[in-house]
FINU-795923 format. One record per residue (C-alpha): residue in one letter; x, y, z; residue number from 1. Coordinates in pm, whole numbers, plus 50000, padded with zeros to 5 digits. Example, Ala and Ser with C-alpha at 12.3 -4.5 7.8 and 13.67 -1.06 7.14 Angstrom:
residues 2
+------+-------+-------+-------+-----+
| code |     u |     v |     w | pos |
+------+-------+-------+-------+-----+
|    a | 51230 | 49550 | 50780 |   1 |
|    s | 51367 | 49894 | 50714 |   2 |
+------+-------+-------+-------+-----+
end
This chain:
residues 340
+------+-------+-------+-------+-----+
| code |     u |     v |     w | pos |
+------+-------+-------+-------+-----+
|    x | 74459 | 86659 | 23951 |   1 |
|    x | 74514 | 87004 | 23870 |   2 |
|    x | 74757 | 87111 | 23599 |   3 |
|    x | 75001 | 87297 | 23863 |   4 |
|    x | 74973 | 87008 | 24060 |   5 |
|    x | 75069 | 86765 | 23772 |   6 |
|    x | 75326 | 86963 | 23678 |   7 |
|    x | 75457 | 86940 | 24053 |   8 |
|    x | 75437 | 86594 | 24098 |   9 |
|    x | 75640 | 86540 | 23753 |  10 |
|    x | 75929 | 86734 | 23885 |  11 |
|    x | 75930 | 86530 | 24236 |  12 |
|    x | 75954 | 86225 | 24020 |  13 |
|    x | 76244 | 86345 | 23755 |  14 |
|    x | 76434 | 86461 | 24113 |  15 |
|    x | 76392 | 86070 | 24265 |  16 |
|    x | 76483 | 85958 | 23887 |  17 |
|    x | 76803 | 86155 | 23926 |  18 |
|    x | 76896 | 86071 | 24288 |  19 |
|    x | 76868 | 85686 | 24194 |  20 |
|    x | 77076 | 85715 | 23854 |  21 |
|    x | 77330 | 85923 | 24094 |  22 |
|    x | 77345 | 85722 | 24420 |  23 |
|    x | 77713 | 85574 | 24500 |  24 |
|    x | 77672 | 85244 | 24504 |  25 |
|    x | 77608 | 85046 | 24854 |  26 |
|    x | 77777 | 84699 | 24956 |  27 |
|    x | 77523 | 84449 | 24995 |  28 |
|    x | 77537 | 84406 | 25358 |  29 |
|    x | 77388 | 84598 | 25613 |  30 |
|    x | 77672 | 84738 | 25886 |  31 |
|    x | 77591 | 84544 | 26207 |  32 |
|    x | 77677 | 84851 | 26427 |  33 |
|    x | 77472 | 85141 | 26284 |  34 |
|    x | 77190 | 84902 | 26117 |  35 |
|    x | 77230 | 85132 | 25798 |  36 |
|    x | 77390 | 85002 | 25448 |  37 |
|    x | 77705 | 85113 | 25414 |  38 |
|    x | 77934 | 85232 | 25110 |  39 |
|    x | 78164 | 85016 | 24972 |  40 |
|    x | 78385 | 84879 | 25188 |  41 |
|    x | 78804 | 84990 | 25165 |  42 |
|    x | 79058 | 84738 | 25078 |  43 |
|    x | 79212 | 84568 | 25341 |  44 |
|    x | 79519 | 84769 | 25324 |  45 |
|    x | 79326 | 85154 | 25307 |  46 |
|    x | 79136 | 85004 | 25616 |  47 |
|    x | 79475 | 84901 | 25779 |  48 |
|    x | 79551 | 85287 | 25722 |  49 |
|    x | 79296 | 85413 | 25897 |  50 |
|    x | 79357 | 85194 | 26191 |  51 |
|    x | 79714 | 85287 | 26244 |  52 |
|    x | 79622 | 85659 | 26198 |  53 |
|    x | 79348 | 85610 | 26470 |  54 |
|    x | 79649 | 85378 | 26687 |  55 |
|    x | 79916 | 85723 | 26653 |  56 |
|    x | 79664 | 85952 | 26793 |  57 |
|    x | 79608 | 85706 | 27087 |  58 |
|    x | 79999 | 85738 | 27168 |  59 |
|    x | 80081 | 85373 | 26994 |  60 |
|    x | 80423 | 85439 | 26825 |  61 |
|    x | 80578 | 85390 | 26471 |  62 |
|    x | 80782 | 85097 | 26574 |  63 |
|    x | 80511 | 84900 | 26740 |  64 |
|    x | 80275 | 84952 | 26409 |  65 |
|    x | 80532 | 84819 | 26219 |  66 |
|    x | 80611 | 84497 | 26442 |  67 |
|    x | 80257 | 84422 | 26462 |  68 |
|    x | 80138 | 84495 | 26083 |  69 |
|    x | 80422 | 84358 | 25932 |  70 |
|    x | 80303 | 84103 | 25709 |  71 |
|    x | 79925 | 84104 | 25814 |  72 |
|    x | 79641 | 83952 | 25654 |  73 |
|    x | 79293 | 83834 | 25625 |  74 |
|    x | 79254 | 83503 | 25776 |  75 |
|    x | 78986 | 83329 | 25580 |  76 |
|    x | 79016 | 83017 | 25874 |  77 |
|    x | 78933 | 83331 | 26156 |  78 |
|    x | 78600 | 83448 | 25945 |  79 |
|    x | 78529 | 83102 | 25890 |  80 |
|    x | 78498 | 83018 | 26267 |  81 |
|    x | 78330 | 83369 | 26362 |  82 |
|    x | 78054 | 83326 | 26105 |  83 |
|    x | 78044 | 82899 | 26183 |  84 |
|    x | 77989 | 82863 | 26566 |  85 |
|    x | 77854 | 82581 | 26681 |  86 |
|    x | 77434 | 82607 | 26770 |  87 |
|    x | 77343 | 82331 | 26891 |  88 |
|    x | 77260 | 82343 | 27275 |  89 |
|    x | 77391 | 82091 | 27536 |  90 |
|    x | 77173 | 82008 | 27827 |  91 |
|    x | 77375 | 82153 | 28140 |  92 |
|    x | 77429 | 81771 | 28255 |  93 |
|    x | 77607 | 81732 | 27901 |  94 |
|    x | 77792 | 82043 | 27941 |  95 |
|    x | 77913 | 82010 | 28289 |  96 |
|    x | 78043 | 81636 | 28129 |  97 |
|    x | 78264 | 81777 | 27887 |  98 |
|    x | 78377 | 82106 | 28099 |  99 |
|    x | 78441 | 81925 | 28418 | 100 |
|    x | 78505 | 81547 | 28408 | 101 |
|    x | 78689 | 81371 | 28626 | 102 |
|    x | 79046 | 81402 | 28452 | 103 |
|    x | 78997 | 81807 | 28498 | 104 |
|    x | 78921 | 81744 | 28870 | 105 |
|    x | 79216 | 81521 | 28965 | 106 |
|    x | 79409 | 81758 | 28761 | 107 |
|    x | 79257 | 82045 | 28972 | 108 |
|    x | 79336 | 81891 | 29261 | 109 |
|    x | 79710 | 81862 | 29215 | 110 |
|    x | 79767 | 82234 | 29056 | 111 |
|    x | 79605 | 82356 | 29405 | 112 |
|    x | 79872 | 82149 | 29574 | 113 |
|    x | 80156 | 82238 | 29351 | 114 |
|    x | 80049 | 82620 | 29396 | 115 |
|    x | 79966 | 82626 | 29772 | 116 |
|    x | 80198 | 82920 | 29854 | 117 |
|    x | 80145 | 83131 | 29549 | 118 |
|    x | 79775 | 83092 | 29565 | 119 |
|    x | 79762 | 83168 | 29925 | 120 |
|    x | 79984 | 83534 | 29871 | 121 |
|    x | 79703 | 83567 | 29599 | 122 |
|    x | 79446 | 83518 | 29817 | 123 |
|    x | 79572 | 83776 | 30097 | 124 |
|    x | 79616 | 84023 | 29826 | 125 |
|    x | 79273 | 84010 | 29657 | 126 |
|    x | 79074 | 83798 | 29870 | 127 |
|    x | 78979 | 83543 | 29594 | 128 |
|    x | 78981 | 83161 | 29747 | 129 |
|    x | 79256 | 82943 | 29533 | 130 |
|    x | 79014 | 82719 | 29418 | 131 |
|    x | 78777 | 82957 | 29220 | 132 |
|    x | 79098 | 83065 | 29105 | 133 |
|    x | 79197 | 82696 | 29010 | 134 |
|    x | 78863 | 82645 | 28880 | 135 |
|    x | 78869 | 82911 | 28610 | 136 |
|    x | 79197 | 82826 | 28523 | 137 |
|    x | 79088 | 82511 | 28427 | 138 |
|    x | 78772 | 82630 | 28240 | 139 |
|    x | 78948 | 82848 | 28047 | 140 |
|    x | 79260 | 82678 | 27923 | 141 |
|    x | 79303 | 82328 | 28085 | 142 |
|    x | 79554 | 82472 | 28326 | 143 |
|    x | 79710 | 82706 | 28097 | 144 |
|    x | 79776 | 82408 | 27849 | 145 |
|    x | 79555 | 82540 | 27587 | 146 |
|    x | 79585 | 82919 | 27498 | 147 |
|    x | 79559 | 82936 | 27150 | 148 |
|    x | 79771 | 82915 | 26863 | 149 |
|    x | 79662 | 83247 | 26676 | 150 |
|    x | 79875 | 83544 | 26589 | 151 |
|    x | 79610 | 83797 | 26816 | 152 |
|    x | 79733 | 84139 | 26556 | 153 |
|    x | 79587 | 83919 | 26276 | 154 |
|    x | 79304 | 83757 | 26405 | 155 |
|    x | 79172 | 84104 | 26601 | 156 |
|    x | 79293 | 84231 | 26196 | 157 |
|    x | 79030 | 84010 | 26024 | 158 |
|    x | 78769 | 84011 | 26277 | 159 |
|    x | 78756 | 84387 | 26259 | 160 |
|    x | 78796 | 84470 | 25874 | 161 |
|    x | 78535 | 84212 | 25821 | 162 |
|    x | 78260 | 84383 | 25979 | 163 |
|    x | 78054 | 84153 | 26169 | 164 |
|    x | 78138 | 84305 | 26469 | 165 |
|    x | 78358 | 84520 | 26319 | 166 |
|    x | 78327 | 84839 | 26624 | 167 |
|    x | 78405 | 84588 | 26895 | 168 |
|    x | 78674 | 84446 | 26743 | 169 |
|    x | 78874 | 84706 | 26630 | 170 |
|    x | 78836 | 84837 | 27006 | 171 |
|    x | 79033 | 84533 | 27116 | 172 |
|    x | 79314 | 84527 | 26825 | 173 |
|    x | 79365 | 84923 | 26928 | 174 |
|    x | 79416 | 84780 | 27330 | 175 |
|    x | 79626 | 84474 | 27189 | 176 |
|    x | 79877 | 84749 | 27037 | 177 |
|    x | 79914 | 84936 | 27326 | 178 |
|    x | 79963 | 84615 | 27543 | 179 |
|    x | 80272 | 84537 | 27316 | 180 |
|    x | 80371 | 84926 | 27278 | 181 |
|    x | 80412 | 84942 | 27664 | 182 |
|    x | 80659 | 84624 | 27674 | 183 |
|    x | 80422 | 84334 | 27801 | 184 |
|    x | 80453 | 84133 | 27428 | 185 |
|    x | 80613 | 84118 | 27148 | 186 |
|    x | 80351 | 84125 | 26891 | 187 |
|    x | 80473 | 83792 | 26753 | 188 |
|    x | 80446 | 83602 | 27107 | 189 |
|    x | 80143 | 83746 | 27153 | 190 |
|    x | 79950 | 83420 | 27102 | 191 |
|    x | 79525 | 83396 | 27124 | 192 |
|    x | 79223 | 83208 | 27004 | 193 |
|    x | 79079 | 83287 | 26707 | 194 |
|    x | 78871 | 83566 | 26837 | 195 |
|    x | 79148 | 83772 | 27019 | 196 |
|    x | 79129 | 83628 | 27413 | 197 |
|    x | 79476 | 83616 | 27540 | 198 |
|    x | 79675 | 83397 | 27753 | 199 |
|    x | 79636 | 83124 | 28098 | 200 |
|    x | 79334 | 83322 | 28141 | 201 |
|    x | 79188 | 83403 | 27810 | 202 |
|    x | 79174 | 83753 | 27857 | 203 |
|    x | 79031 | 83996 | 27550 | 204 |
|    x | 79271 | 84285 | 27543 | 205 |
|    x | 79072 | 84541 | 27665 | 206 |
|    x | 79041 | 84327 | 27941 | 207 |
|    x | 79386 | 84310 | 28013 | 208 |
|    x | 79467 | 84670 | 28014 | 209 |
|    x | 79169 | 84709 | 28290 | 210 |
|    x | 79246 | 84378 | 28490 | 211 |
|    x | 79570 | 84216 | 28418 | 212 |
|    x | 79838 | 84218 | 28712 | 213 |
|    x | 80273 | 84242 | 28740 | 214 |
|    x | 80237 | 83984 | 29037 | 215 |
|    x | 80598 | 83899 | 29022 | 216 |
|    x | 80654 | 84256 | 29001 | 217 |
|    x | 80947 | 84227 | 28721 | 218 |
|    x | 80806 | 84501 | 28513 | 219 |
|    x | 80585 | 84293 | 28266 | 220 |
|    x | 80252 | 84157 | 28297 | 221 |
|    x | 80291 | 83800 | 28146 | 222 |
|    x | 79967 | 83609 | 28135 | 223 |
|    x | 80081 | 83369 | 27851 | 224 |
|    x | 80391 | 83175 | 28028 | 225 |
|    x | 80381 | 83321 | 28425 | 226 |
|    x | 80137 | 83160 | 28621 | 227 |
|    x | 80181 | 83381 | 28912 | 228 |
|    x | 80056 | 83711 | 28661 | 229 |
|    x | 79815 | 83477 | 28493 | 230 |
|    x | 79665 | 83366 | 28810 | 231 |
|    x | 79686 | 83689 | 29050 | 232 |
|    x | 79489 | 83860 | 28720 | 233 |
|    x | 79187 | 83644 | 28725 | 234 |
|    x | 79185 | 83693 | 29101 | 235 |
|    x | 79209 | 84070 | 29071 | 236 |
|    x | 78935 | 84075 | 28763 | 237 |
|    x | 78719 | 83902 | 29018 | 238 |
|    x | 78801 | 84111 | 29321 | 239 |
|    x | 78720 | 84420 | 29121 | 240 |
|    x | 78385 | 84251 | 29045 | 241 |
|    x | 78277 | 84230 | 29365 | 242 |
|    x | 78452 | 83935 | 29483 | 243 |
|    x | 78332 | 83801 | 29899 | 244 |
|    x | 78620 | 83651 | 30031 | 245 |
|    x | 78387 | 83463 | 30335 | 246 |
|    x | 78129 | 83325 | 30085 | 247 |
|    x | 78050 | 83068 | 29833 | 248 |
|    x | 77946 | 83103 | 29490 | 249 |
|    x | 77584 | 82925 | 29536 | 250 |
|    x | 77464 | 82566 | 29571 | 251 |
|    x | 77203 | 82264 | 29442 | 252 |
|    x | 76847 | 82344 | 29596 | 253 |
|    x | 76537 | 82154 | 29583 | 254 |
|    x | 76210 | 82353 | 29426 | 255 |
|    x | 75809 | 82289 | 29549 | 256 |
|    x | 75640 | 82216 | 29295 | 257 |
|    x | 75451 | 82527 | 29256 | 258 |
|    x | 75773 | 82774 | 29299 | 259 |
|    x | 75686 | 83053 | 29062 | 260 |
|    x | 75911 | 83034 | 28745 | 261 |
|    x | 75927 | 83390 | 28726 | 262 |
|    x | 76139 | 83436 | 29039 | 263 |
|    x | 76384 | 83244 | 28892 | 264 |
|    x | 76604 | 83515 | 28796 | 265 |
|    x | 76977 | 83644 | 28894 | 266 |
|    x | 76789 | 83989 | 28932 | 267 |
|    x | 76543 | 83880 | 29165 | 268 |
|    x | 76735 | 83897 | 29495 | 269 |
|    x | 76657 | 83816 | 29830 | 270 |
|    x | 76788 | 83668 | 30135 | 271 |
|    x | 76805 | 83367 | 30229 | 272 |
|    x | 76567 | 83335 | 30478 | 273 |
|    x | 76282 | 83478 | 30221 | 274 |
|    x | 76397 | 83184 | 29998 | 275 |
|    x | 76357 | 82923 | 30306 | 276 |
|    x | 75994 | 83072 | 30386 | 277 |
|    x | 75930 | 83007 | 29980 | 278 |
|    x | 75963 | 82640 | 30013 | 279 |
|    x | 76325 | 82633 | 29841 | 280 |
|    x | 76535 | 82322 | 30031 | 281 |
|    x | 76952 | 82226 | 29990 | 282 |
|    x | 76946 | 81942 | 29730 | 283 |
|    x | 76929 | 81656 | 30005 | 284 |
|    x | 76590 | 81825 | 30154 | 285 |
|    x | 76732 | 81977 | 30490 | 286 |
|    x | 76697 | 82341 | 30522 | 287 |
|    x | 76930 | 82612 | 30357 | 288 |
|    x | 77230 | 82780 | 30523 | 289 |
|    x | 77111 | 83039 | 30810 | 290 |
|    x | 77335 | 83332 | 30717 | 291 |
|    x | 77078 | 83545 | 30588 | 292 |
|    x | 77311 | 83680 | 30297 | 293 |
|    x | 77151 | 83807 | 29963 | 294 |
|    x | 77083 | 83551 | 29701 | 295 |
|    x | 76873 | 83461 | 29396 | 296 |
|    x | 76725 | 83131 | 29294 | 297 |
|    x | 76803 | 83012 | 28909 | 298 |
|    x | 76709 | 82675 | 28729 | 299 |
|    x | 76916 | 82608 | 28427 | 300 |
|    x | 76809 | 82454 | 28036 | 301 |
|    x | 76548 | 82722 | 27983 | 302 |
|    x | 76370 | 82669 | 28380 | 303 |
|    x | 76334 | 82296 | 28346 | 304 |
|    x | 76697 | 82183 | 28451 | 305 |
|    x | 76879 | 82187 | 28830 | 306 |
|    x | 76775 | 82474 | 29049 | 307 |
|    x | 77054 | 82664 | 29218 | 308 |
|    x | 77072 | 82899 | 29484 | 309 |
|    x | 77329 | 83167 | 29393 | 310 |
|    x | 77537 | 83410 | 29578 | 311 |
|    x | 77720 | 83722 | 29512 | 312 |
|    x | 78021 | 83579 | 29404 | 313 |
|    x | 77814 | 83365 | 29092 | 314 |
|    x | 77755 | 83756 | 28956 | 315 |
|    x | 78101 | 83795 | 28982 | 316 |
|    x | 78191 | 83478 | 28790 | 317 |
|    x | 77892 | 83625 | 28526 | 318 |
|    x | 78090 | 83911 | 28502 | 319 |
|    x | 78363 | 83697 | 28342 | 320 |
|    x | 78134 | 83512 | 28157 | 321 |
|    x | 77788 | 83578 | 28110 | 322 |
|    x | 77660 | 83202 | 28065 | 323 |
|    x | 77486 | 83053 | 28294 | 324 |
|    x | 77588 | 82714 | 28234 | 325 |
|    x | 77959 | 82882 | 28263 | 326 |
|    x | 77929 | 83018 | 28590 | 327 |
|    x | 77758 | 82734 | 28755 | 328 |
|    x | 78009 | 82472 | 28577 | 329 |
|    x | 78292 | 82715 | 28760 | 330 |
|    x | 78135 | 82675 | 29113 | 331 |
|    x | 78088 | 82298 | 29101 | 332 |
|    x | 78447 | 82237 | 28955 | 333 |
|    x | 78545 | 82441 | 29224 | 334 |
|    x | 78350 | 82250 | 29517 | 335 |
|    x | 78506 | 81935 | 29344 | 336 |
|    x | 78864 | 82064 | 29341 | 337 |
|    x | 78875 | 82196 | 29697 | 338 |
|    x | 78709 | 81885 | 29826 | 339 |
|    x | 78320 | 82061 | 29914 | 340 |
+------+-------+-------+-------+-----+
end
């Protein structure tokens, strides 16, 4: 090496040797949103700043902020659940067992009944059959008997400061203020699971402000204690997913045994008569419907479970919920409730 060179290459290294001894220093954690470290995170309270500075400029007033931040908190039981779900992975025979037993059913059965007349105004308004709606209903909170018991300001609160998933988050806790700023909910009564969804139909907030509904048209949406609201939303979420009033969500089918597995996906659509010429059969062998409608063919627990063919309205109930298992556990429930 030459002696210009050396000389060089000693004041690259003293300029890395000062950069290192001068570098703020970085929280251990990577941030999950950018996938760079980040600096040392605020205190809860500097990071509550920011949030209602970021709230005023989104037209969220003074007296909501202080109703809903009053008192707020880390919840060390919230993080707790967020960073400890459950991973272990239930056949969809065990899952549809637990989700849809026989109690849930019976129970389905009589909240159609008791409902008739609202569900049918529901159903002439957004086109959604009552016992999808019925279904969901009982998917998601047992018939509106279990929504929840957190505060949602201080769970959204924790979930965003702590950072997992911080950007999403502190989306929804910005949507839950203006919910209560426009006079839905107080911010104590508005009651949640532990990661923020709301109400008979477990909607996130952002959700809300995009789907939920002032059936009884006194002003308010109320999806925590009016089952009209709560039940004309999930109807008009579903509607504005691309809801079929005159179809079915899907049904059992029957594979041959050399079906290809890679057609078994939602985005593999064709009709049904394609799917007929392919060998695919109803689950008691006789041919599949004639209405030549679009549909895909999907087999559950990883392509070695039930095979279902699935219609428009099973991308609909995706929307809502993106598992499989969900979706499919919704259109039997609701076959079982409305007597299919």
């Amino acid at each position: 090496m030459s002696v210009m060179k050396a000389a060089h290459f000693s004041q690259i290294l003293l300029v890395l040797l000062f950069l290192t001894v001068n570098a703020p220093a970085y929280a251990g954690n990577a941030n999950t949103d950018t996938g760079m470290l980040t600096m040392q995170a605020p205190t809860f309270e500097g990071w509550l700043a920011g949030v209602k500075a970021e709230a005023r400029a989104k037209g969220v007033s003074e007296a909501t902020l202080e109703a809903a931040f009053t008192g707020v908190k880390p919840i060390k039981k919230v993080v707790k659940l967020d960073r400890n779900q459950p991973e272990f992975k239930l056949t969809f025979a065990q899952y549809l067992k637990r989700v849809a037993p026989p109690f849930r059913v019976n129970r389905g059965k009589k909240m159609l009944k008791k409902h008739k007349a609202l569900l049918a105004r529901i159903r002439q308004k957004y086109g959604v059959q009552p016992r999808f709606i019925v279904a969901l209903w009982g998917m998601e909170t047992d018939f509106g008997r279990l929504t929840g018991g957190f505060r949602v300001i201080n769970a959204l609160s924790t979930l965003a400061y702590d950072g997992r998933r911080g950007r999403f988050f502190r989306a929804q806790l910005i949507s839950a203020l203006k919910i209560i700023d426009a006079g839905h909910i107080s911010a104590n009564a508005m009651q949640g699971s532990w990661a923020g969804a709301m109400g008979q139909t477990q909607f996130m907030p952002s959700t809300f402000l995009k789907h939920a509904v002032d059936f009884n048209g006194d002003g308010r949406i109320n999806i925590w204690t009016d089952t009209g609201d709560a039940l004309a939303s999930g109807a008009h979420y579903l509607s504005n997913t691309g809801w079929k009033s005159d179809e079915t969500w899907g049904r059992e089918v029957l594979l041959p045994a050399d079906f290809p597995k890679a057609m078994l996906e939602l985005d593999v659509v064709k009709p049904i008569s394609f799917w007929q010429n392919m060998g695919v059969r109803r689950a008691n062998g006789k041919d599949l419907p004639r209405r030549d409608i679009p549909a895909s063919v999907i087999q559950l627990d990883d392509k070695t479970g039930p095979a279902y063919l699935v219609y428009d309205n099973y991308r609909a109930i995706m929307d809502w919920n993106k598992s499989k298992n969900f979706a499919t556990a919704v259109g039997i429930l609701s076959d079982r409730i409305g007597g299919r």
